[in-house]
C-alpha atoms as one frame of an Amber mdcrd trajectory, in Angstrom:
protein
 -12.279 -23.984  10.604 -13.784 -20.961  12.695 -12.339 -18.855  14.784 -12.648
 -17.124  17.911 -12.339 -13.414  18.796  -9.042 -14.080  19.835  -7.266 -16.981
  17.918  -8.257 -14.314  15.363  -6.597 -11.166  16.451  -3.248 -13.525  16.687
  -3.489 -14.746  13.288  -4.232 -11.238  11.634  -1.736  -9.450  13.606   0.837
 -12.553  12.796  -0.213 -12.123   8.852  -4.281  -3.244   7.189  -4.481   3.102
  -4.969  -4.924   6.251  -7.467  -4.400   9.647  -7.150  -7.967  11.232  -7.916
 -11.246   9.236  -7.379 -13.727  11.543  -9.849 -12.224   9.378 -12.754 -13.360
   5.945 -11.587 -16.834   6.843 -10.661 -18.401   5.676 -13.850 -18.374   1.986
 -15.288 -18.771   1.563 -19.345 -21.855  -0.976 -18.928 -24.897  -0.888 -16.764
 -23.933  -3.931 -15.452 -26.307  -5.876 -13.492 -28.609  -5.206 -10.812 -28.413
  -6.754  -7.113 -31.813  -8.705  -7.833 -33.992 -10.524 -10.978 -32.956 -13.628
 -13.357 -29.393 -14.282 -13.595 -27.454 -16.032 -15.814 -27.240 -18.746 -13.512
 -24.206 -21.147 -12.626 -21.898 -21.666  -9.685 -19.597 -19.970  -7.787 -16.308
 -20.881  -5.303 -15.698 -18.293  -2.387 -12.501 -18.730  -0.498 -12.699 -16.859
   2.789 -11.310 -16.542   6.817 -13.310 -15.602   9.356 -14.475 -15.387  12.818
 -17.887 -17.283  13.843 -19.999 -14.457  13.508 -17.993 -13.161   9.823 -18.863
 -16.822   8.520 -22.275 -16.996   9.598 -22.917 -13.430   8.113 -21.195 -14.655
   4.522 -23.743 -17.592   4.453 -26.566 -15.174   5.636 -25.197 -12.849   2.459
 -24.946 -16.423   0.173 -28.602 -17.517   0.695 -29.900 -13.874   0.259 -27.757
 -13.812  -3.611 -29.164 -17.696  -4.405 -32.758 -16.688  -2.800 -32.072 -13.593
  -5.624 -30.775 -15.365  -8.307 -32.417 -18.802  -9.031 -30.257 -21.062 -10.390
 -27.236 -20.275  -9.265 -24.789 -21.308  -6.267 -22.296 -20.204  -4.414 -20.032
 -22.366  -2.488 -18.357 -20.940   0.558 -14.710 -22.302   1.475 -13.465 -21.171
   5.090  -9.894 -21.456   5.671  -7.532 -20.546   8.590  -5.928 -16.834   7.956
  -2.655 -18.546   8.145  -3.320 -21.005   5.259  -5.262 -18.386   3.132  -3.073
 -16.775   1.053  -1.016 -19.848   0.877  -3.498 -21.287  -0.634  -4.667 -18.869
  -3.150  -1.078 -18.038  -4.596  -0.491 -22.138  -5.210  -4.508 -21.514  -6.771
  -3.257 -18.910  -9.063  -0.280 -20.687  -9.749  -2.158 -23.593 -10.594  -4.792
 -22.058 -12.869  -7.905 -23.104 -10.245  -8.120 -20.140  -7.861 -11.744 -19.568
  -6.637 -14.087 -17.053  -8.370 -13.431 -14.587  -5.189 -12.182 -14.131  -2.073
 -11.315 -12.127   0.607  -8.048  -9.749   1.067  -6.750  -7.119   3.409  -6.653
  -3.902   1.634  -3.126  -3.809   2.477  -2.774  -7.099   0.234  -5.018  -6.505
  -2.188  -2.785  -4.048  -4.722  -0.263  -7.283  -4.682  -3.098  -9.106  -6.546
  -4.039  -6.521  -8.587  -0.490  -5.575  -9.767   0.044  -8.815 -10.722  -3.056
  -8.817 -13.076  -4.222 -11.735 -11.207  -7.618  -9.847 -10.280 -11.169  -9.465
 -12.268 -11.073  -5.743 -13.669 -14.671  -4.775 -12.985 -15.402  -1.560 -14.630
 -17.561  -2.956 -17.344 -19.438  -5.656 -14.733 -20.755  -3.355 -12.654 -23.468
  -0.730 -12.542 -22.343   2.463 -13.899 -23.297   4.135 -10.629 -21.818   1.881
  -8.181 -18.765   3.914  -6.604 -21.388   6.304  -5.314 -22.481   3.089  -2.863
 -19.108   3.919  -0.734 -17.067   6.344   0.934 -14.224   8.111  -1.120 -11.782
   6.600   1.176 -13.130   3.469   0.608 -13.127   3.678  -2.519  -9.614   4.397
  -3.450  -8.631   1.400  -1.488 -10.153  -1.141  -4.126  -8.487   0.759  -7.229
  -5.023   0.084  -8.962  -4.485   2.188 -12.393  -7.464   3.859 -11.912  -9.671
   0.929 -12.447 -11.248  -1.323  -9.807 -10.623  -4.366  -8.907 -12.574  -5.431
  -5.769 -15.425  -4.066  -4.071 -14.856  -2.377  -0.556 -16.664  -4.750   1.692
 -16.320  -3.409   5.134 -13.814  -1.923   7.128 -12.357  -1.144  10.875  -9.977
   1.015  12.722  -8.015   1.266  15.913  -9.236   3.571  18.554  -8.403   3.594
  22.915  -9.675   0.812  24.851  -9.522   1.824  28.569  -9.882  -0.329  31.754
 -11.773   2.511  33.749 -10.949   1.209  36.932  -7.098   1.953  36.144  -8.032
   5.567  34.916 -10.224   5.957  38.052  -7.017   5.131  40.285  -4.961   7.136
  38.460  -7.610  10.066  38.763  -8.576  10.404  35.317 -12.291  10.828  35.466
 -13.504  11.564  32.213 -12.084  10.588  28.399 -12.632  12.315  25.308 -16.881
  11.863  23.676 -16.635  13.684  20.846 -13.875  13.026  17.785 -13.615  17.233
  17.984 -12.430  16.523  21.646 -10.559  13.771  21.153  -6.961  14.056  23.179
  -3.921  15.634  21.699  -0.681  14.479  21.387   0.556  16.235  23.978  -2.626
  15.892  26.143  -2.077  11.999  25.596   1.554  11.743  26.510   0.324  13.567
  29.438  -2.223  11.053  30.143   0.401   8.383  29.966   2.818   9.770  32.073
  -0.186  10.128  34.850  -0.879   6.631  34.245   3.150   5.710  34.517   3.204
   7.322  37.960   0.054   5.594  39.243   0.838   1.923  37.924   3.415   0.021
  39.472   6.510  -1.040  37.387   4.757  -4.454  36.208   2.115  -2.504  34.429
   2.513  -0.072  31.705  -0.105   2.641  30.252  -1.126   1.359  27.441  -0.144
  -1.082  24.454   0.023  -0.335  20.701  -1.702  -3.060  17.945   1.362  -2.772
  15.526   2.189  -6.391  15.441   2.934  -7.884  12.236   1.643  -6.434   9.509
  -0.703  -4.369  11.766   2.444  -2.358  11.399   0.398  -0.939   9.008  -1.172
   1.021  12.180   1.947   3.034  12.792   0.831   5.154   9.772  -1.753   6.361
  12.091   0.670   8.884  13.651   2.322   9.986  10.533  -1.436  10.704   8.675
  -2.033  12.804  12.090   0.925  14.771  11.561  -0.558  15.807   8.018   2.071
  13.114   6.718   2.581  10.421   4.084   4.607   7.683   3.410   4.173   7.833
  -0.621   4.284  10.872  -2.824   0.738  11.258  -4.959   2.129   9.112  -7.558
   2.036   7.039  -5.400   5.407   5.461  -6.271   7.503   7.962  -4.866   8.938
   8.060  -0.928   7.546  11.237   0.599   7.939  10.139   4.003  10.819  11.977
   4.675   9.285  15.125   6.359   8.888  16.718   9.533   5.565  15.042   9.956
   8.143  11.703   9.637   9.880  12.807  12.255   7.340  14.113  14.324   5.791
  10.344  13.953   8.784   8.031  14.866  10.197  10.598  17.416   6.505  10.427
  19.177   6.018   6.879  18.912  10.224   6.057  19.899   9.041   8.015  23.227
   7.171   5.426  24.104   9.766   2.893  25.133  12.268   5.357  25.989   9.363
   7.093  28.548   8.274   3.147  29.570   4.862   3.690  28.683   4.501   0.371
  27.208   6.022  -3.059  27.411   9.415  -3.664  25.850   7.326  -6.995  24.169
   5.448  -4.493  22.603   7.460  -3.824  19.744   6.441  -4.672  16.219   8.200
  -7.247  15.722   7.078  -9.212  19.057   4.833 -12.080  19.426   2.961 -10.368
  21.766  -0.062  -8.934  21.028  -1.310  -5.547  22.371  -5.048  -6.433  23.237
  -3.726  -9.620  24.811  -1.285  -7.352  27.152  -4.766  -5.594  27.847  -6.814
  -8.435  28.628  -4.333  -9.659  31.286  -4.459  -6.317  32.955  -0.610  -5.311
  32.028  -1.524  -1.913  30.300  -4.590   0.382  31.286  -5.102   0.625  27.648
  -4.754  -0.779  24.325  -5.305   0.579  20.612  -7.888  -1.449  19.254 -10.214
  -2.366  16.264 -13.930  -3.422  16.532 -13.675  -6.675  15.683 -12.394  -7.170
  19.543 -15.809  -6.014  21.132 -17.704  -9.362  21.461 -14.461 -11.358  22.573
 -13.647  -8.574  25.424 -17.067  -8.051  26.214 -17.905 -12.129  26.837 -14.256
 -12.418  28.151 -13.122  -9.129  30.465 -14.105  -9.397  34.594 -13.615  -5.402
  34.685 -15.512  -2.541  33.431 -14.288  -0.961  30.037 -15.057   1.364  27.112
 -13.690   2.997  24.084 -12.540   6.593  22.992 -11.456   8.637  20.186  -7.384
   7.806  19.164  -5.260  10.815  19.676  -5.031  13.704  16.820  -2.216  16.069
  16.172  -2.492  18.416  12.933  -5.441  16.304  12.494  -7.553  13.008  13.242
  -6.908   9.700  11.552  -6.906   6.119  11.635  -5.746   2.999  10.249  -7.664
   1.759   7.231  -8.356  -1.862   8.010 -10.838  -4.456   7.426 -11.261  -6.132
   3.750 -12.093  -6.371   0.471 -13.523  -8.958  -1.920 -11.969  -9.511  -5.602
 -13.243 -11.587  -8.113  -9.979 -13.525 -10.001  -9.282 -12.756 -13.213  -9.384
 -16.711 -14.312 -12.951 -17.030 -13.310 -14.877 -18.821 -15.577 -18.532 -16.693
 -14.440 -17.036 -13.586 -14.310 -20.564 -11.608 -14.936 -21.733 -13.884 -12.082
 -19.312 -13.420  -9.531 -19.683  -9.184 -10.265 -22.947  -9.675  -9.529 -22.225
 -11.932  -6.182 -19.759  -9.045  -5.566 -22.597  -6.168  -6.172 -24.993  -7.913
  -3.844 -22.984  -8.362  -0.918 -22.215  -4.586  -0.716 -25.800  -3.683  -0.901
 -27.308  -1.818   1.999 -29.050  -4.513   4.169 -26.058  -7.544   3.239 -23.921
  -4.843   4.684 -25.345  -3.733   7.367 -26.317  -7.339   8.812 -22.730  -8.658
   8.466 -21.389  -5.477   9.974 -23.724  -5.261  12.814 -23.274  -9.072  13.651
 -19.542  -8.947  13.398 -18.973  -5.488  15.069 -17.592  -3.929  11.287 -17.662
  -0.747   9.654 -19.889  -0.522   6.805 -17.598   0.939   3.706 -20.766   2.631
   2.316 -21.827   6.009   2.924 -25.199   5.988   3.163 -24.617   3.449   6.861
 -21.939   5.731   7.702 -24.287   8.450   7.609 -27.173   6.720   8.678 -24.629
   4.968  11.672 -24.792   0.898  12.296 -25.732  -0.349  15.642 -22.917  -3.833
  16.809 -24.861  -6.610  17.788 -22.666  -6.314  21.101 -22.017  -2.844  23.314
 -24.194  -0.771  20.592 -23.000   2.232  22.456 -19.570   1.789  21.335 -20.465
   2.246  17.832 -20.020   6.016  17.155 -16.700   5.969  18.138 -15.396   3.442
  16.256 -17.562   4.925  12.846 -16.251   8.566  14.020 -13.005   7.524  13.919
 -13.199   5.802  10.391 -14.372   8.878   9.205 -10.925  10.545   9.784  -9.420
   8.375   7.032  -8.758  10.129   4.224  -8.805   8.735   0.543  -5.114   9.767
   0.101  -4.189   7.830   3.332  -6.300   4.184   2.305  -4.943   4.709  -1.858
  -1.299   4.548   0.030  -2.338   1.729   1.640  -3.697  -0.229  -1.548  -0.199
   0.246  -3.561   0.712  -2.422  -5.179   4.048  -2.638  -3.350   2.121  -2.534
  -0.164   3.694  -6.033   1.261   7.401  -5.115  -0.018   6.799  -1.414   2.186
   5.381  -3.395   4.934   8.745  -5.157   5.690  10.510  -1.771   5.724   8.387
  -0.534   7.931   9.014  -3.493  10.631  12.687  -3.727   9.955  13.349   0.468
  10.447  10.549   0.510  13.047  11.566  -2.017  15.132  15.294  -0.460  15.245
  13.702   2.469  16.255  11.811   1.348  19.139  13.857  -1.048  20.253  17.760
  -1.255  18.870  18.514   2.300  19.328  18.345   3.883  16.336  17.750   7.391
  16.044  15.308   9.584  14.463  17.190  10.963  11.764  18.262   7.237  10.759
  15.124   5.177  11.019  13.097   8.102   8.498  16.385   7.942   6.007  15.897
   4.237   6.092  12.362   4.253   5.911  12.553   6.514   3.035  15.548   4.408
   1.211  13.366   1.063   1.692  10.801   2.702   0.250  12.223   3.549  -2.865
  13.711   0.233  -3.386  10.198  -1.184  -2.529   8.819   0.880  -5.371  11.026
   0.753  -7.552  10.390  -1.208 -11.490
C-alpha cells in the first residue's frame, strides 16, 4: 500500500544514544565496499512509505543488485500503522526481515532488546565519517551501532503569507542567525491573534502523537535536556524545563492555537493549516509536495524560533539490519550502499528529506518540489545537536514518550501548573528509565 502526503502525516503523527561519539568512529574490519562481487544471496526489506519514499527505495534496490550480481533484495511496503505490528510478531516468531525501517525515536527499543544486527565489524572502518555527529549518535546504543542514519527531517514555520500580509507582517526571518526569538515570536502571535477573527488561531504546533517528540524543540532551545549524559538519568528538571512548558502552556492560555491542538488530539496541525484555521503551522519537509499540489494560497517556510539557542526536532529514520538475519554481511552491505552519496541524495531530493551525511549537508540538496525551500529546512537540521538526537535514541525512548503526552497534555489542557507538569515529567522519567 502507498501513501499520500497526507494519509501519511496522519499515520506518523498517530504512531521522532551515547554520551561521546569519538569512540564509535572506527569499525574492527574493513568491511565491504558499496560496489564489486558480493557474496551473493537474497534479502527481505520491510518498509512504509509515501509514493515518492517507495519509488526512491526501489531506485536504491536496483542500483545495490545492478552492484552486486547475484543477489536480491525484496522490498515489502506496509501501512505505518501495521509496521511495527508486524515486525514485533516477526521477531517474536523468529522470521523478521533482514532490515527495515524505524523512527529514531523507536529504534533504541530494538536495539535494547538485542533484537538488532550490531554492525561494527560489517562495516568499513571509516564509515561514521559519511554522517553528521548528530546523526550519528542517533543510530548508537552502548556505544556500538546498530543502524545506519538514513535520512532525516525537522519542523520549521509554514506561513500562509496572505494572513501575515493582513496582519501587516511583511517580512519573516532568511537567515537561521535571524531567525525570531521567543519573545519576538509570541509577539508575532499576539499580532496575528488581534488580526484573525476568533475562528482562526495563529498558528498550530505538530506535537500529535508521538510527534510529541517535537515539544523537545523548546526545551533544547532553552539550552535544556530531558536526560542527564548518562543518559539514564532525568535532568529535565531545570529552569530551561520551566522556561519550555511555561512558554509552550502560553499558548492555550494566550489562544494562539486551537484547543484541538493539544497532543493528545486527533487533530493534526498541518491539517488545521491546510483548511486555513491557523496562519501557520510547524512543519517537516516531507509536507512540501502534498501542500504545494494541494494549497489554493501562496505560502513559504522560515526558520523555527530560538531562545538560548537554535534547535529542532530530530526526525526522519533509520534502517537496522535484525540480528536473526541469515546474510548478515549482505544486508551491511545493502545498508552501506543506500547511505552512499548519490542513493542519498536521489531519495532525499525526490522525497523532500534531509540527507544525514555531511558532505550533502555541506554541499546542500535541492527537493524535487519548491527547491527554494531547501536551505531552511537543512539550516534548521543543522541546529540539532548530537546530545539532543542520542536523547532521542534511548532505549526507553517509547516508555518517555508516554510521559511526555500524559504530563504535557495536563499542562496544556487540564490545568496543571508549571511547577507540577516538570515534577511529573521528571518522576515519569525516572520510572521510564529505571532497570
Amino acid at each position: 500500500m502507498t501513501l499520500t502526503r497526507r494519509h501519511f502525516l496522519a499515520a506518523t503523527a498517530a504512531a521522532a544514544a551515547v554520551p561521546t561519539l569519538a569512540s564509535c568512529g572506527g569499525f574492527s574490519t574493513a568491511g565491504s565496499d558499496s560496489g564489486g562481487a558480493s557474496e551473493g544471496g537474497a534479502l527481505t526489506f520491510t518498509t512504509w512509505g509515501t509514493d515518492s519514499e517507495l519509488a526512491g527505495f526501489k531506485k536504491a534496490i536496483d542500483g545495490f543488485q545492478a552492484a552486486n550480481p547475484g543477489s536480491t533484495v525484496t522490498l515489502n511496503a506496509v501501512p505505518y500503522e501495521q509496521m511495527f505490528t508486524n515486525i514485533d510478531a516477526q521477531l517474536q516468531a523468529g522470521n523478521p526481515p533482514d532490515v527495515f525501517r524505524v523512527p529514531y525515536y523507536t529504534f533504541g527499543a530494538y536495539a535494547g532488546r538485542d533484537q538488532l544486527l550490531d554492525l561494527s565489524s560489517h562495516l568499513p572502518g571509516d564509515f561514521a565519517d559519511r554522517f553528521t555527529p548528530q546523526a550519528w549518535a542517533a543510530v548508537q546504543n552502548s556505544g556500538k551501532p546498530f543502524g545506519v542514519p538514513h535520512h532525516t527531517d525537522t519542523s520549521v514555520i509554514l506561513y500562509n503569507k496572505d494572513a501575515l500580509d493582513a496582519a501587516g507582517v511583511k517580512s519573516v526571518p532568511t537567515t537561521l542567525e535571524d531567525a525570531w526569538t521567543w519573545d519576538e515570536f509570541a509577539n508575532l502571535a499576539e499580532t496575528l491573534r488581534k488580526s484573525l477573527p476568533s475562528s482562526k488561531y495563529p498558528f498550530a504546533y505538530n506535537w500529535q502523537g508521538n510527534g510529541v517528540t517535537r515539544w523537545l524543540s523548546w526545551l533544547f532551545e532553552a539550552d535544556g535536556r530531558f536526560l542527564a549524559e548518562d543518559l539514564i538519568a532525568p535532568a529535565i528538571d531545570s529552569d530551561a524545563g520551566r522556561q519550555a512548558v511555561e512558554f509552550t502552556s502560553g499558548f492555550f492560555a494566550k489562544n494562539f492555537v486551537p484547543k484541538n491542538n493539544s497532543v493528545k488530539s486527533t487533530t493534526y496541525a498541518a491539517d488545521t493549516w491546510y483548511a486555513q484555521t491557523a496562519a501557520m503551522t510547524f512543519g517537516g519537509a516531507f509536507l512540501i509536495p502534498d501542500a504545494e499540489s494541494t494549497l489554493d494560497f501562496e505560502w513559504g517556510a522560515t526558520f523555527s524560533p530560538r531562545k538560548v539557542r537554535s534547535a529542532g526536532d530530530f526526525g526522519g529514520n533509520a534502517l537496522v539490519a535484525t540480528k536473526a538475519s541469515a546474510k548478515p554481511e549482505l544486508a551491511a552491505k545493502f545498508l552501506d550502499f543506500v547511505t552512499t552519496e548519490g542513493p542519498m541524495r536521489d531519495f532525499c531530493a525526490s522525497s523532500s528529506l534531509l540527507p544525514t551525511r555531511a558532505d550533502l549537508v555541506e554541499k546542500g540538496i535541492e527537493f524535487a518540489v519548491r527547491p527554494e525551500l531547501s536551505p531552511v529546512f537543512v539550516g534548521q537540521a543543522s541546529t540539532v545537536k548530537a546530545q539532543d538526537s542520542s536523547q532521542v535514541a534511548s532505549p526507553n525512548m517509547s516508555k518517555i514518550i508516554t510521559v511526555l503526552k500524559d504530563q504535557l497534555e495536563q499542562a496544556f489542557v487540564g490545568g496543571q501548573d508549571v511547577d507540577a507538569t516538570v515534577k511529573g515529567l521528571s518522576d515519569g522519567i525516572a520510572a521510564a528509565t529505571a532497570s
